[in-house]
N, C-alpha and C positions, 0 to 999 in steps of 0.2 A: 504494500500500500504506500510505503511512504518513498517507494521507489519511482511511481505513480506521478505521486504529487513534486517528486524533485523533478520530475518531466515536464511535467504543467508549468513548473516555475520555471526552467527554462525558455520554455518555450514562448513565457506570455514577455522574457525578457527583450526576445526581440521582435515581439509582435505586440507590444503593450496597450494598443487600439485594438480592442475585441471587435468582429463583426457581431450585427444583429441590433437591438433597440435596446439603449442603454437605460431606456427608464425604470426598469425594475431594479437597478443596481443603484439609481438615483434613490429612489426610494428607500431600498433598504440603508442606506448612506445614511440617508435624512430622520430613519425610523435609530440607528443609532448614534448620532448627532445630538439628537433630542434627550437619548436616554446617557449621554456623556458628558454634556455640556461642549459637547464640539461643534465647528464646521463642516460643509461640505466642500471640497474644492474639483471642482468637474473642470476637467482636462479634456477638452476638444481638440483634435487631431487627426493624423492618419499615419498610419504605419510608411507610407510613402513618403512623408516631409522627414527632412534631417532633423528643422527644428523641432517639429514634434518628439522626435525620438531621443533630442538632447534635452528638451524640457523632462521629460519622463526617468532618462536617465541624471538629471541633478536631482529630482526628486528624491533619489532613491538613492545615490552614490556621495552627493556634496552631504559630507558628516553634518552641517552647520542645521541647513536644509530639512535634510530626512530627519533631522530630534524633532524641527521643529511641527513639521508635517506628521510627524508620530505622536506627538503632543497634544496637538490642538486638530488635526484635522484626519479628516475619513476622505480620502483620494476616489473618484472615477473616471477612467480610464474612456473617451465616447469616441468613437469612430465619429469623423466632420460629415461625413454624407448620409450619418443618423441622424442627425441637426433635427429637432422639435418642431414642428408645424407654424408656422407663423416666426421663428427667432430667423433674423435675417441670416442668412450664407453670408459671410465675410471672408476677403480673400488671403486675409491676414491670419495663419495660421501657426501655432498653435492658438489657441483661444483660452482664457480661462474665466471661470467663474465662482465666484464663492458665494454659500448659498447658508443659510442661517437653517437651523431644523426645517424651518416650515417649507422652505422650500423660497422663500425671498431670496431673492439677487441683491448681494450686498454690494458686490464690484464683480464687473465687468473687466477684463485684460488683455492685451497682447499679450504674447511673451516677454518678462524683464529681460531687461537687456545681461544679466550676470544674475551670480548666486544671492549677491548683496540687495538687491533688489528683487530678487527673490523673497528674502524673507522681509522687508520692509514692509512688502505688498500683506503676506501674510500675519506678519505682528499686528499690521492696522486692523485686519478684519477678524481677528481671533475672538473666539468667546469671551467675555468677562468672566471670572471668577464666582463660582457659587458660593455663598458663605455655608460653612459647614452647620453651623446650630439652625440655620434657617431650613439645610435639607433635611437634617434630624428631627424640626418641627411638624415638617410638612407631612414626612415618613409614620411618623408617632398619629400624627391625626388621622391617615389616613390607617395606618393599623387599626386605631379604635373605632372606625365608621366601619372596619372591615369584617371586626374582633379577630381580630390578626395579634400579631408579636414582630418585634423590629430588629431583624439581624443586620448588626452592623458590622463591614468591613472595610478594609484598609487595603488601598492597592498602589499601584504605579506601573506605569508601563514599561519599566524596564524590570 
């Protein structure tokens, strides 16, 4: 199995624009977004653009980058001639978009010109900070409307 999946991973490395409609990966992006306090950042592209394939590969290779995109944000991956019904085709590609749980368009982007503005672009549109007693409270209420009990944990992403 996990010989499988070290295939897959290969393979999505240099094919990292999947064919097909990316809106259920949106989705599921935005369904954990919500449940993390993160971003979504949709990555419009093609397997075909260099830039495409060099935005994809800083994502995941520039160290500064991939913490920060590990951090704060859930990545999808859209083939440009899935493009959504009505979003204009622009010839300027890669594309990017960062998108708030709900699915709001916070910014709009070309590709940064470097890694540095890379993350510029993504430090400005990051989640804000949950306060922890506030998620405890909200947790706690909602155990007692449930008659539930509150397991609470501790994590990081590393």
């Amino acid at each position: 199995m996990s010989f499988l999946i070290l295939l897959a991973a290969l393979a999505l490395q240099d094919n990292p624009f999947p064919d097909g409609d990316p809106k259920p990966a949106i989705e599921a992006a935005k369904k954990k977004a919500a449940a993390e306090n993160r971003r979504v950042l949709v990555v419009w592209g093609s397997n075909e653009s260099e830039d495409s394939l060099a935005v994809a590969a800083m994502l995941k290779k520039d160290k500064r980058v991939a913490r920060l995109v590990l951090y704060e944000y859930d990545v999808v991956f859209a083939d440009m001639r899935r493009m959504e019904p009505g979003k204009p085709r622009i010839a300027i590609i890669p594309l990017l978009d960062i998108l708030d749980a709900e699915g709001k368009q916070l910014a709009g982007a070309p590709k940064p010109a470097d890694a540095e503005a890379m993350i510029d672009l993504l430090k400005m549109h990051q989640a804000p900070p949950w306060k922890a007693q506030d998620v405890l409270d909200a947790a706690k209420k909602r155990a007692a409307a449930e008659k539930k009990r509150v397991l609470l944990t501790f994590g990081a992403p590393w």
